[in-house]
Structures are given as C-alpha cells and as structure tokens.
N, C-alpha and C positions, 0 to 999 in steps of 0.2 A: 504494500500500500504506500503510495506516495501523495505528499501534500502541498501544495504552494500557501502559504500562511503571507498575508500582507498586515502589513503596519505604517502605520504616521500621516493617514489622512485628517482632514480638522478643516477647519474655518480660517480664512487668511481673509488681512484685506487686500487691494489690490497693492501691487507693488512688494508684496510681502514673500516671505518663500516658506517650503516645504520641503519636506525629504521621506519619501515614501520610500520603503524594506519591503523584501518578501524574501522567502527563506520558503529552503524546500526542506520537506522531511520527511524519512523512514525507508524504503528497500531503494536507495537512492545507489546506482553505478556507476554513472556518465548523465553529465549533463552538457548540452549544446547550445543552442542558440537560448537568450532570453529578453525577454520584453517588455513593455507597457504597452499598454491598449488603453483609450477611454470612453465611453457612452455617455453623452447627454440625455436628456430627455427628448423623444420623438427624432435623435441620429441612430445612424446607426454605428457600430463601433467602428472604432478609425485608432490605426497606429502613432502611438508615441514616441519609440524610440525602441529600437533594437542594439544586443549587443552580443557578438561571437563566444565561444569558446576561447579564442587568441585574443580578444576585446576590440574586434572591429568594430563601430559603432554606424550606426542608421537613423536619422530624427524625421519627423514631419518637419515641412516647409515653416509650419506657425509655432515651432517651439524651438527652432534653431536659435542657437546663441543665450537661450532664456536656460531649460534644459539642458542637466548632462546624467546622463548611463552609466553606471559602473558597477562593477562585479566582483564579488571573493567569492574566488573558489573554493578556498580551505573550508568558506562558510556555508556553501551552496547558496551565497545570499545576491540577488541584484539590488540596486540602489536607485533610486531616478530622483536627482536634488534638482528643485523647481524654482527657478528664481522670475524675480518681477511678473510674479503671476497676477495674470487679466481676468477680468469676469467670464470671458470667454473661455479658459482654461477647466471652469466648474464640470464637474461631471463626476461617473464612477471611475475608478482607475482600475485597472485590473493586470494582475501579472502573470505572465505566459512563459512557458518552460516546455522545450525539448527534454525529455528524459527518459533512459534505459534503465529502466531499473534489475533489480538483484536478477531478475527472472529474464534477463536481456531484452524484453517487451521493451519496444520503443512506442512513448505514447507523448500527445502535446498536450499539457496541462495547464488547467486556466486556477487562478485562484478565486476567490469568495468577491475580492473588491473592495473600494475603501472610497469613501465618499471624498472629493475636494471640492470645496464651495471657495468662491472670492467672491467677496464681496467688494461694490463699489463707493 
C-alpha cells in the first residue's frame, strides 16, 4: 500500500507565500516523476509544476518565476514553495507520484489535496 500525504495548505493574502509537502509512504521502491496539479472550482485540473527523478523541472506559463519544485529523495518528499501568490493561484493542490512499489507494480498516484485560498 502506498500513500501520497500532502501538507501546508492555508489562507494567504495576496503577495504572501506558501510551501506545500507531500510525502509518500509505505511499500515505497522507486519513485519517478513528481508533481502539482491544481482545481479550481468549475476548471478542470491543470498542471503546476513537475519534477524528475535527476530534478529536471517543468512549470505552467502562470506560475513561472513565482513557483519552484523541489525534491528529497532520502525523504520521498516533493516541495512546491509559492511565492507572490495571486487570487488566481486559489484552488485544490494536489500531489502526483510515479511509483513502483515493493511489489514492482508501477502505478500514478494522486494524493487527498490541500486547499490554497489568496485572498485579495
């Protein structure tokens, strides 16, 4: 059984930052590509930021320069630190993982989500 666990969503005001964790856990082997994804209300989900296994990184157009991705390995943890966050920014966030677990099963997993609100 494997788990993506997210943390450090909240209430920011605009201009403000955040730093959103997810951490995998339990029959954990290999992990590869990892991500952010976010949903607003009545969008559909849309990519945040991806990052390799060698820590190549990939952003949306509207979070370049604001956004950065980062990753421990030793921790199985990704990071997505959010700076001069816009009301536009508000949505679920969610964290997505490539993973082989114990049983060599390669599957893509999403976690639970964390709400970010900016307020204006």
């Amino acid at each position: 059984q494997v788990q993506l666990v997210e943390s450090g969503g909240g209430l920011v005001q605009a201009g403000g930052s955040l730093k959103l964790s997810c951490a995998a856990s339990g029959s954990v082997r290999n992990i590869y590509d990892m991500g952010w994804y976010r949903q607003a209300p009545g969008n559909q989900r849309e990519l945040v930021a991806t990052i390799t296994s060698g820590g190549s990184t990939n952003y949306a157009d509207s979070v370049k320069g604001r956004f950065s991705i980062s990753r421990d390995n030793a921790k199985n943890t990704v990071y997505l630190q959010m700076n001069s966050l816009k009301p536009e920014d508000t949505a679920v966030y969610y964290c997505n993982a490539y993973i082989r677990a114990t049983t060599f099963a390669l599957t893509n997993y999403w976690g639970q989500g964390t709400q970010v609100t900016v307020s204006s």
